[in-house]
TORPAGU-621929 format. One line per field, with one value per residue (C-alpha): residue number from 1; residue in three letters; x, y, z. Coordinates in Angstrom, 3 decimals, padded with zeros to 6 digits. Last residue first. Example, Ala and Ser with C-alpha at 12.3 -4.5 7.8 and 13.67 -1.06 7.14 Angstrom:
% residues 2
pos <- (2, 1)
code <- (SER, ALA)
px <- (013.670, 012.300)
py <- (-001.060, -004.500)
pz <- (007.140, 007.800)
***
This chain:
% residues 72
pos <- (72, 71, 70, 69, 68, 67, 66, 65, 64, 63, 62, 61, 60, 59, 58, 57, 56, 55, 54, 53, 52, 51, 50, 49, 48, 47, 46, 45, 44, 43, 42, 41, 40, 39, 38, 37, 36, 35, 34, 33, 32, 31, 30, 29, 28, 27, 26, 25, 24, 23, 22, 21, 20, 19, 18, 17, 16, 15, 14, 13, 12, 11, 10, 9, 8, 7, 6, 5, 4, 3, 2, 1)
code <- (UNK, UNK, UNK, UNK, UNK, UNK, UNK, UNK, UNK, UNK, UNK, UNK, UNK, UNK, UNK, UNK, UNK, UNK, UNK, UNK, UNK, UNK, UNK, UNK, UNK, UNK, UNK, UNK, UNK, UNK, UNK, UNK, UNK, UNK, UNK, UNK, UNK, UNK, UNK, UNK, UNK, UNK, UNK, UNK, UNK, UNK, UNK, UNK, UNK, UNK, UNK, UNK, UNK, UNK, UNK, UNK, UNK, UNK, UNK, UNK, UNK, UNK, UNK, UNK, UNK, UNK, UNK, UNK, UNK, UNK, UNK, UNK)
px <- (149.984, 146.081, 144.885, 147.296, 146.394, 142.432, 143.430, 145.452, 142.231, 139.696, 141.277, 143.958, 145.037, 141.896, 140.073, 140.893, 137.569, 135.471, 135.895, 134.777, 131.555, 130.488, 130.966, 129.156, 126.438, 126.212, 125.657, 122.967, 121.139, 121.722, 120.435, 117.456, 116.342, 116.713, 114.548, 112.188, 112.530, 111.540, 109.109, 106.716, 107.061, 105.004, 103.204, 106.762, 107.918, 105.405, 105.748, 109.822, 109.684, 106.852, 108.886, 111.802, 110.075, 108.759, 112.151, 113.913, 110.745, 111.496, 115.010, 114.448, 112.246, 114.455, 116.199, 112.122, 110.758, 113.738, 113.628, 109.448, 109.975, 112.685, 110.449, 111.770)
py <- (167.831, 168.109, 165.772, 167.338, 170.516, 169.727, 167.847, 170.663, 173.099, 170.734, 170.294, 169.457, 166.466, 164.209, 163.368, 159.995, 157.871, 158.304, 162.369, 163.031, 160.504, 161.887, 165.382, 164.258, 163.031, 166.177, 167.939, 165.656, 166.249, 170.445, 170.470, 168.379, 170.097, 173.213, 172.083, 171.098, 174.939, 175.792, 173.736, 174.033, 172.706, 170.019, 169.244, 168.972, 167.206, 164.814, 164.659, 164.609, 161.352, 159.549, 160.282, 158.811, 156.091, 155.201, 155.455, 152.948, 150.398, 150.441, 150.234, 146.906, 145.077, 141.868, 142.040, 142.840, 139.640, 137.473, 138.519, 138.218, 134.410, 133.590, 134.287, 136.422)
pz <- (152.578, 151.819, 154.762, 157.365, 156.921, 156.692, 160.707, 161.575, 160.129, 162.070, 165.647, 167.077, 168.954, 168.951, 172.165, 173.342, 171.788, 174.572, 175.416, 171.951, 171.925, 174.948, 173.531, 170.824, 172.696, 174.859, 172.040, 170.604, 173.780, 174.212, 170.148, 171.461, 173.652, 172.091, 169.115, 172.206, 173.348, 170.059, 169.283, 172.319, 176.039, 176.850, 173.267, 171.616, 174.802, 173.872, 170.309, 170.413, 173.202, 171.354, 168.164, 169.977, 171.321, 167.696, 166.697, 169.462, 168.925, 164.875, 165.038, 167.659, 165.542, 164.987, 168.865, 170.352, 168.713, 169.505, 173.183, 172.713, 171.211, 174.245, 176.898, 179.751)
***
């Protein structure tokens, strides 16, 4: 790989990941309709987060022990 397109696609690397996400949402938009695309979506970011969750050594508790602990 040439060295000038590596350093090309490292300095516009945002704007490659968001146009393939808007080619991603527009086609499945056209594909299946809004709504099930919203849904999609929703099922995607939730798996993310449950990704995320599972990575980092899922927190004791939950959101009212960790609100408790933040006002004591």
């Amino acid at each position: 790989m040439n060295q000038n397109f590596l350093i090309f696609l490292l300095r516009n690397f945002w704007r490659i990941a968001f146009g393939a996400l808007g080619l991603a949402f527009g086609l499945s938009w056209a594909i299946f309709g809004l709504i099930r695309t919203l849904f999609i979506l929703m099922l995607g970011l939730l798996g993310f987060y449950i990704g995320k969750w599972m990575d980092e050594g899922r927190p004791d508790g939950g959101l009212i022990r960790f609100l408790m602990r933040y006002f004591d």
